[in-house]
C-alpha positions in Angstrom: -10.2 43.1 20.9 -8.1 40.2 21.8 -11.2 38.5 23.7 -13.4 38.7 20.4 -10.7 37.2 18.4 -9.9 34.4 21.0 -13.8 34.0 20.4 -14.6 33.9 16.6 -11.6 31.1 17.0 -13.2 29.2 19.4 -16.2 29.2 17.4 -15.0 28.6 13.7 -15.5 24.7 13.9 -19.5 25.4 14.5 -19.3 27.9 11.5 -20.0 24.5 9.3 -22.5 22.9 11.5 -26.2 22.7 10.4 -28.2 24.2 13.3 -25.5 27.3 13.7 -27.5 29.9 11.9 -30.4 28.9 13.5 -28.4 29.4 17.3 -27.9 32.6 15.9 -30.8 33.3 15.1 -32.2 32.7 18.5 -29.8 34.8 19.9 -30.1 37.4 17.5 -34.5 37.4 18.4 -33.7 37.3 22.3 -31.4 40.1 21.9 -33.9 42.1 19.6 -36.2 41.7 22.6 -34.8 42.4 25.0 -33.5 45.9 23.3 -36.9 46.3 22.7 -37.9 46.1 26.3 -35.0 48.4 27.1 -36.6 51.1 24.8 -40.3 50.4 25.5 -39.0 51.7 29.0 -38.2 55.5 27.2 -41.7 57.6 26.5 -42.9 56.3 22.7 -42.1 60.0 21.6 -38.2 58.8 21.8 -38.8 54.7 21.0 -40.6 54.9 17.8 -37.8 57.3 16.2 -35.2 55.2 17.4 -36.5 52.0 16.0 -37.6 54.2 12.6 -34.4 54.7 12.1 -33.1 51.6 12.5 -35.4 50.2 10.3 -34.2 52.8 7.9 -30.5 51.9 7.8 -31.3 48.3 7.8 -33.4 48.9 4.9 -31.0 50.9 3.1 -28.2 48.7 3.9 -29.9 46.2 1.8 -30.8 48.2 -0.8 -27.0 49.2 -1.5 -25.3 45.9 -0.9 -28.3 43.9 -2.0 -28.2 41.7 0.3 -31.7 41.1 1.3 -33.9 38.4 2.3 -35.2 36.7 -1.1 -38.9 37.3 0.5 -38.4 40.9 0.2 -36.4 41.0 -2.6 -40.0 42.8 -4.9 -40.3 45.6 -2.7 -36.2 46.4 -2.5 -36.4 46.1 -6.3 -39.0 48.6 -6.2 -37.0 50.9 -4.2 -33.6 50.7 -5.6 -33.9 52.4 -8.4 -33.9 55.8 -6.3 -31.7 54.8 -4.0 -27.7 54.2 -4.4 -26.3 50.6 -5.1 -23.0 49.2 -5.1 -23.0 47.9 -8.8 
């Protein structure tokens, strides 16, 4: 735990730059990839549930903390009235 500390210090001056979300975001898409080509490597009859379900608790994630992007924000206000929310 002491190594991830020493690194969200080392990296809170970049918090404030411009084009750190963005580095992020990169990172974030090459690791969604390559995870994907990690699973695309199991039969489909175990990938497809696995991603399902991630989908899922992303999904419902948003819908409880309502934190989504603003693109999607119709369809989670379609769904949240049957799910549970925060407020």
């Amino acid at each position: 735990m002491l190594y991830v500390e020493r690194l969200f210090q080392s990296l809170q001056p970049l918090y404030n730059q411009s084009w750190f979300p963005y580095a992020l975001g990169v990172i974030g898409l090459i690791f969604a990839y390559s995870i994907f080509k990690t699973l695309s490597t199991l039969p489909k009859l175990v990938m497809y549930p696995i991603i399902g379900a991630t989908c899922v608790i992303v999904c419902i994630n948003w819908v409880y903390n309502r934190n989504e992007p603003e693109l999607l924000s119709p369809v989670v206000d379609m769904i949240a009235p049957w799910l549970p929310s925060k407020t």
